[in-house]
C-alpha positions in Angstrom: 146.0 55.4 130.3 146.1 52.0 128.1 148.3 51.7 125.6 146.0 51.5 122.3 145.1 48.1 120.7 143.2 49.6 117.9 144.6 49.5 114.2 142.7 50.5 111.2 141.9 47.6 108.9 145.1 46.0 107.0 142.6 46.1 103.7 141.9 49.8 103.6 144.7 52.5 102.8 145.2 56.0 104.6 142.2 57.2 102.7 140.2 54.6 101.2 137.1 55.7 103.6 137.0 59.6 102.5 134.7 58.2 99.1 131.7 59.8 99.4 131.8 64.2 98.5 129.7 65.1 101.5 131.6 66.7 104.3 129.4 65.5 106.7 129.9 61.4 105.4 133.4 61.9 104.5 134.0 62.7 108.8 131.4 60.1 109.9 133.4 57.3 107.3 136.8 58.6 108.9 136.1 58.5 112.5 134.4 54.8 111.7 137.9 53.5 110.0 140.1 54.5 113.1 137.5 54.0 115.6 138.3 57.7 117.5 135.9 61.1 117.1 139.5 63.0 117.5 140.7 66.0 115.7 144.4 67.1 116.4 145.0 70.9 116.0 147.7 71.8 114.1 148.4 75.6 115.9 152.5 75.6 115.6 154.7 78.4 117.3 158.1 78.9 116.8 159.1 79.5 120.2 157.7 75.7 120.8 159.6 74.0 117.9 161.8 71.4 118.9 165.5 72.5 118.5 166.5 70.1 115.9 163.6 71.8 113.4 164.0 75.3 114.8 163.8 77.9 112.6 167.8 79.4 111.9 166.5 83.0 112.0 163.4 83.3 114.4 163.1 87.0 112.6 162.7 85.7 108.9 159.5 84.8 108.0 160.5 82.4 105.2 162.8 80.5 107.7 160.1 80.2 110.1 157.3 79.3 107.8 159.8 76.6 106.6 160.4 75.3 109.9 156.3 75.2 111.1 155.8 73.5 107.8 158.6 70.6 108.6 156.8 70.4 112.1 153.0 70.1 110.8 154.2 67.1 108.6 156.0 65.5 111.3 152.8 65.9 113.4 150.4 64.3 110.7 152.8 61.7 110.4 152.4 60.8 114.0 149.0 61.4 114.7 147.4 59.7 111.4 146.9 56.2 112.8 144.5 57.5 115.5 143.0 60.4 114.7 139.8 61.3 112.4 140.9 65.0 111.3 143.3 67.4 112.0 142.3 71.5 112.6 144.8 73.6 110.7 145.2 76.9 112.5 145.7 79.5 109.8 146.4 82.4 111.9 149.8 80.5 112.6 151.3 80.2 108.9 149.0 83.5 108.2 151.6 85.6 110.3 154.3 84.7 108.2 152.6 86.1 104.8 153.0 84.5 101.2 155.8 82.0 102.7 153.3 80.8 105.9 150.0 80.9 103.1 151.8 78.4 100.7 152.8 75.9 103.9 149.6 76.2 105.4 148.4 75.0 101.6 151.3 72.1 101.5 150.3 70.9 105.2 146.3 70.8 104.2 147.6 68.5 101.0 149.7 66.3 102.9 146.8 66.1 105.9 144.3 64.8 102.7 147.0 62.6 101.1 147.1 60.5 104.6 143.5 60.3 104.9 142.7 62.5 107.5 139.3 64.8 107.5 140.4 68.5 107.4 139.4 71.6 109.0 140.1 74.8 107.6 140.2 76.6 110.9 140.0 80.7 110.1 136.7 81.9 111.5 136.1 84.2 108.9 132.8 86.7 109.5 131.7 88.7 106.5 129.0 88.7 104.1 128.2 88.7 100.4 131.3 89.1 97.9 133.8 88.7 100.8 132.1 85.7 102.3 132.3 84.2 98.8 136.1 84.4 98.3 137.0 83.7 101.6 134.7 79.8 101.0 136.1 80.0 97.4 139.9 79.9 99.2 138.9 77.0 101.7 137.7 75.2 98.9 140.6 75.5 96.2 142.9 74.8 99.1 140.7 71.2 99.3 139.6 71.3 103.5 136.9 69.5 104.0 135.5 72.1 106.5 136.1 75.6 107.7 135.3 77.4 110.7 133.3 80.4 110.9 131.3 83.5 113.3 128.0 83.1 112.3 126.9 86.2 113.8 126.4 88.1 111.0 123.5 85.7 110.2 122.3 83.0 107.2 124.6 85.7 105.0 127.6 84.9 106.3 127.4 81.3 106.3 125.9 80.1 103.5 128.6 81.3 101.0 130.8 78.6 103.1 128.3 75.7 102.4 128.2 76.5 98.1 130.0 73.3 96.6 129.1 70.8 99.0 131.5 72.1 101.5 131.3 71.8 105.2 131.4 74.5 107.9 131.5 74.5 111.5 129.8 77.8 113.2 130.5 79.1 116.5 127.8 78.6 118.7 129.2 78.2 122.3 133.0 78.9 122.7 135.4 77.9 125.2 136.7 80.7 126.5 135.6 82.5 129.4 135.4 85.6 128.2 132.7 84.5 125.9 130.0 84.4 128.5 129.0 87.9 128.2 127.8 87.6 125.1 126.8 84.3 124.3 124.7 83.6 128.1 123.0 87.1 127.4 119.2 86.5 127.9 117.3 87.0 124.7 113.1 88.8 125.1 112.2 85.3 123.9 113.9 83.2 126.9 116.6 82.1 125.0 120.2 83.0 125.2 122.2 84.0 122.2 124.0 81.4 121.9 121.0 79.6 122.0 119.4 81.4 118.8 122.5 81.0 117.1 122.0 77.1 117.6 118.6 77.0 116.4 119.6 79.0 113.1 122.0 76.7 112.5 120.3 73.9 113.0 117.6 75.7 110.6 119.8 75.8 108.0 121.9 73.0 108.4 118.5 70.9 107.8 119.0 71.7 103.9 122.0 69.9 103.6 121.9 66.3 105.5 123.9 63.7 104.1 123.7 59.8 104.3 125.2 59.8 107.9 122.2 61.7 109.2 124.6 64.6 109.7 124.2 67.9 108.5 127.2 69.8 106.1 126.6 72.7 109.0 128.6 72.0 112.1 128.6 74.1 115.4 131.5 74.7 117.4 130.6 73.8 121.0 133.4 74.0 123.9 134.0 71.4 125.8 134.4 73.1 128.8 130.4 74.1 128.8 129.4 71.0 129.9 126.2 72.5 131.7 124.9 73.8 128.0 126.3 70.3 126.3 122.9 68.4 126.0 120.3 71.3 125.8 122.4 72.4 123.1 122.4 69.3 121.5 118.6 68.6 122.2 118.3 72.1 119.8 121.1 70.9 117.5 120.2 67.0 116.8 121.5 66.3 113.2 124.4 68.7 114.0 128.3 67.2 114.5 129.7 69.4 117.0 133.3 70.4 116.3 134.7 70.5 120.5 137.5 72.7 121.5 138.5 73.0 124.9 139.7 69.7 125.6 143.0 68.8 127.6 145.0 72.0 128.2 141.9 74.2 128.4 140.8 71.7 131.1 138.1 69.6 129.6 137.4 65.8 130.2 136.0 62.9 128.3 132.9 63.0 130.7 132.6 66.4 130.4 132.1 65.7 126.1 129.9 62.9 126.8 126.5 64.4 125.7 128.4 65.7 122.2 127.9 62.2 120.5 124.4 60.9 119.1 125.4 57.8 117.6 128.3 55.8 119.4 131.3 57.5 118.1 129.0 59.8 115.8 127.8 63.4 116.0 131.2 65.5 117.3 134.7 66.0 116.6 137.1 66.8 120.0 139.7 68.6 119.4 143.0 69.1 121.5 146.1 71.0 120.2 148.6 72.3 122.5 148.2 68.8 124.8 149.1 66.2 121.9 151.3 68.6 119.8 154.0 69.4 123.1 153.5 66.9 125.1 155.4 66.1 128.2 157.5 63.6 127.3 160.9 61.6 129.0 164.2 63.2 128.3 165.5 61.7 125.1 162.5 60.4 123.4 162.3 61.9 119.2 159.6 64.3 119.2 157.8 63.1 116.9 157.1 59.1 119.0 155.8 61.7 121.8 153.4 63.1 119.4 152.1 59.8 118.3 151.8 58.5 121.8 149.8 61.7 123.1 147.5 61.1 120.4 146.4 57.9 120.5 146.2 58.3 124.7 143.6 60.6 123.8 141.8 58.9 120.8 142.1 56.1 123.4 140.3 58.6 126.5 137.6 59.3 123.6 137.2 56.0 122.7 136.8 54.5 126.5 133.1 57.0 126.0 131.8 56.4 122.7 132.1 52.0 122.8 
């Protein structure tokens, strides 16, 4: 792959395209000033750390909270140039209680203080009073977007749109396992996944924004490139949030059909690919980083010019 020749205007800052409150605008004016629909997952394990920020006691939560934390800001550091948003993880700090909750809080700040769109990625699933704190946390914490399981229905995801906020629903997962529920044949001729897209892109139709795009995403894996476009035909003003690419063995061509408008209309994500990449012995962790991730905002870009 090309080395990339893109650089974001000299005129405009880290963040000086995230003005507009609407989650859906905010991504579309972020992927538009770096000119790549990529989101980088933040999903840090200790066991993966480089040594120089390894955690001193691998058994003490506040040591490795401290050291995921010092990793995450090297990674948004390296990454911010090239891509549109990064997807925080938050079962990663979450398993390191009250010392992983307040990095995972730090990171989310320092991904929004260099511009980047943020998802909130913690699928949460419940309804009523739960549903509201859970979107009440997202929010305080400032991400521009959560994810969530929108099988419990309009109950469970509306509480995450209150506030102008943004949500991305599962609809068709990437992992195999998945299948059995979400190909299930439905009376109607549908699948399930299916139904969940049209709810969603029932609801989402209440809250469009100026890019055309709806504050209700839908999480679509990249590596169901047969359901790509009818999905999308059901979902049209829907930006589709795309795991599954690079280690989990998707391709730019198989993400093709996401996008509606140029570089519009999804967000492809890849984590464990850009975060440890294979790099040449000696090279600083961090230049590795920031060459895996514009080689894939530059793959993504070669599909949406």
């Amino acid at each position: 792959m090309a080395q990339s020749t893109h650089a974001a205007p000299a005129s405009q800052g880290a963040g000086a395209t995230l003005t507009n409150h609407h989650p859906a605008d905010v991504l579309c004016a972020r992927v538009q000033h770096v000119g790549s629909a990529t989101c980088v997952g933040l999903d840090p394990v200790v066991d993966r750390l480089p040594v120089a920020i390894a955690p001193s006691d691998p058994r003490d939560a506040a040591s490795c909270a401290q050291s995921i934390e010092r990793f995450s800001l090297g990674v948004i550091e390296a990454v911010c140039a090239d891509a549109a948003a990064v997807k925080i993880q938050a079962a990663c700090y979450e398993r390191y209680g009250v010392d992983g909750y307040a990095a995972m809080w730090r990171v989310l700040a320092a991904a929004r203080a260099h511009g980047l769109a943020v998802v909130l990625d913690f699928k949460r699933g419940d309804i009523g009073i739960s549903a509201e704190h859970y979107a009440a946390s997202a929010r305080a914490g400032g991400a521009h977007w959560t994810t969530i399981n929108a099988y419990l229905g309009a109950d469970g995801i509306e509480p995450f749109l209150a506030d102008g906020a943004g949500t991305f629903a599962l609809v068709r997962t990437s992992n195999p396992s998945g299948d059995s529920i979400q190909s299930l044949p439905l009376a109607d001729g549908r699948t399930v996944a299916e139904a969940v897209a049209d709810l969603v892109s029932s609801l989402g139709a209440r809250s469009i924004g100026a890019s055309g795009f709806s504050a209700l995403g839908a999480v679509v894996g990249a590596t169901k490139r047969a359901e790509i476009a009818s999905l999308r035909a059901r979902m049209p003003h829907t930006i589709f949030l795309v795991p599954g690419y690079g280690a989990q063995g998707g391709t730019a061509d198989d993400v093709r059909a996401c996008f509606t408008k140029g570089a519009l209309g999804a967000l492809i994500t890849a984590s464990r690919s850009v975060i440890y990449p294979k790099a040449a012995a000696g090279t600083p962790w961090e230049a590795a980083i920031r060459d895996a991730a514009r080689a894939f905002a530059d793959d993504i870009r070669t599909i949406t010019r």
